[in-house]
N, C-alpha and C positions, 0 to 999 in steps of 0.2 A: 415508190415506197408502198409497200403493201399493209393493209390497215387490216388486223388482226382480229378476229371476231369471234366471244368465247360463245360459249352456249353456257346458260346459268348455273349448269351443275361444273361449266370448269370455273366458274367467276366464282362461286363460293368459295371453292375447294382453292382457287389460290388467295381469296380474301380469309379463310382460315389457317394456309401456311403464311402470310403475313401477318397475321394475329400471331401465331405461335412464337414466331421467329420473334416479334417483338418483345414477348413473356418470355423467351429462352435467355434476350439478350438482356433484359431489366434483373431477372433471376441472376445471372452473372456478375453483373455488374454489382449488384446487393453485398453476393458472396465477394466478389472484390476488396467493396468498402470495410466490411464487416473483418474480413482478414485484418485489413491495413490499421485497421480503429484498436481491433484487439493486440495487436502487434506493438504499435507505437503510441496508439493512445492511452486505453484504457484495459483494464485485468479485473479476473474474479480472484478474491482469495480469500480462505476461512481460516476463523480465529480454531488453533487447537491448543486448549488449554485454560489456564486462570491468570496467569500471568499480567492481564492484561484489565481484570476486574477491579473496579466494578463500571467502570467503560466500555471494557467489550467482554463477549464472555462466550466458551467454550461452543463453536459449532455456530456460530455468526459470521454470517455471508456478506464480505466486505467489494465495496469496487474502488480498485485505487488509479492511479493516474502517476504516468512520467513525465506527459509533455511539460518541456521546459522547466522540470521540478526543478527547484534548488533549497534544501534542506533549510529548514526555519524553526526555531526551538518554538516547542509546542506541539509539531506535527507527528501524528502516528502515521507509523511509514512499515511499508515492508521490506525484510531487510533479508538476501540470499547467502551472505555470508558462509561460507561452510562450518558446520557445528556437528558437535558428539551425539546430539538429536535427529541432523540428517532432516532437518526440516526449515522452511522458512518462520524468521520471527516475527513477532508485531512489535514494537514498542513504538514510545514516544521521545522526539529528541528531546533530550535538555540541554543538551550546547555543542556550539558548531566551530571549524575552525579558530583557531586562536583565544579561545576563552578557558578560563581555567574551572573546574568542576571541583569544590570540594566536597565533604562529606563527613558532618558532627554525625555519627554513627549511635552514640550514645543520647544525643538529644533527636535522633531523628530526621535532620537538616541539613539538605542539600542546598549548597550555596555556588552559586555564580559567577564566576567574577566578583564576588568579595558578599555580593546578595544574596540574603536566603528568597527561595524559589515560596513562592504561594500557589501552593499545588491542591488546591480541592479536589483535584479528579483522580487523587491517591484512596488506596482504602485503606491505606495507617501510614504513621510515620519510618521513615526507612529505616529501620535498626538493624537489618541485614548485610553485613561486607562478606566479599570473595578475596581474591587473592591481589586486588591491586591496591596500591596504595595512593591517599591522596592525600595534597591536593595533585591535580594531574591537568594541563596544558593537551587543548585537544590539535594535535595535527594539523600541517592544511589539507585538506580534499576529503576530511573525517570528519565524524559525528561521535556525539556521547549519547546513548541510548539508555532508556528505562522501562520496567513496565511497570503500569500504574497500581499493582498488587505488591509493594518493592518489598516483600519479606518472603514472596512466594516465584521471584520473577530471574530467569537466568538473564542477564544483559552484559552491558559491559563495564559491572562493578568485578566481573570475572575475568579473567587475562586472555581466557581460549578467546568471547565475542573483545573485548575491551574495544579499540578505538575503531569506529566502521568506518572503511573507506565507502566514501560517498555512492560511488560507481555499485556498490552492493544494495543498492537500494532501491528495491522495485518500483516503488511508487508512492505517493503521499495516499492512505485513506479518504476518500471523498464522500463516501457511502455507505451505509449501513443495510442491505438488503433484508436478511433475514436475522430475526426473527422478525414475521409481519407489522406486530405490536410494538418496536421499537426502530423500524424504518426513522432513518433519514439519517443526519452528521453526526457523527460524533465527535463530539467534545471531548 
């Protein structure tokens, strides 16, 4: 066996293609993870609109999440539905499989399963109906959605969104990016 003897300028030059190569394959490997994260973990999406006021508000930079989501009344989710908007929604669920959704229109009160909902994170009482009628019994594999401005909010008090199948549901809200001064959950 013959034993291989560089001269210093070949020892650097291959201890700097083994640095690189290292940088090449960590770089890779990053862009790898970062696919795979944004694919099946986590998503950027922004609120467009009022709909969703005074909770989230026009041009706020949200991160939501699918893993292992399972819809839970309370949570703002993003929802791909196809709509006359052509856009994805924001709201919040208020009932899931098998609960019934009513709706005193005139007193403002949206009730549950026979309970009125305590919703402080409305900006008024819902006096707003579309074209469905209730009370209404939500599907299995669907959602009842709202948005938290319910006089200003298309959802599915309206028959085009009305009951969302689950699987349209990008991901639960986890984050509030921008705007800088209101970073972090929203509620």
């Amino acid at each position: 066996m013959m034993n291989e003897e560089f001269t210093p300028t070949e020892a650097i030059g291959r201890s700097l293609m083994r640095e690189l190569y290292d940088w090449v394959e960590a770089g890779i490997v990053a862009v790898v993870c970062v696919i795979i994260l944004f694919t099946f973990g986590i998503r950027m999406a922004g609120v467009d609109g009022a709909s969703m006021n005074p909770t989230l508000h026009d041009q706020d930079l949200l991160v939501i999440s699918r893993m292992l989501y399972q819809p839970v009344c309370g949570d703002i989710v993003v929802i791909t539905k196809p709509n006359h908007q052509q856009k994805p929604l924001i709201k919040r669920v208020i009932a899931t499989e098998g609960q019934t959704v009513d709706i005193d229109f005139d007193k403002g009160v949206v009730y549950v399963d026979g309970a009125a909902l305590q919703e402080p994170y409305t900006a008024e009482p819902t006096y707003h109906s579309y074209d469905m009628v209730f009370p209404q019994t939500v599907p299995q594999g669907c959602v009842f959605a709202m948005g938290d401005n319910r006089n200003e909010s298309w959802d599915s008090r309206a028959a085009e969104v009305g009951m969302i199948d689950a699987r349209y549901i990008l991901g639960k809200v986890i984050y509030r990016i921008l705007p800088y001064n209101q970073m972090g959950i929203p509620q």
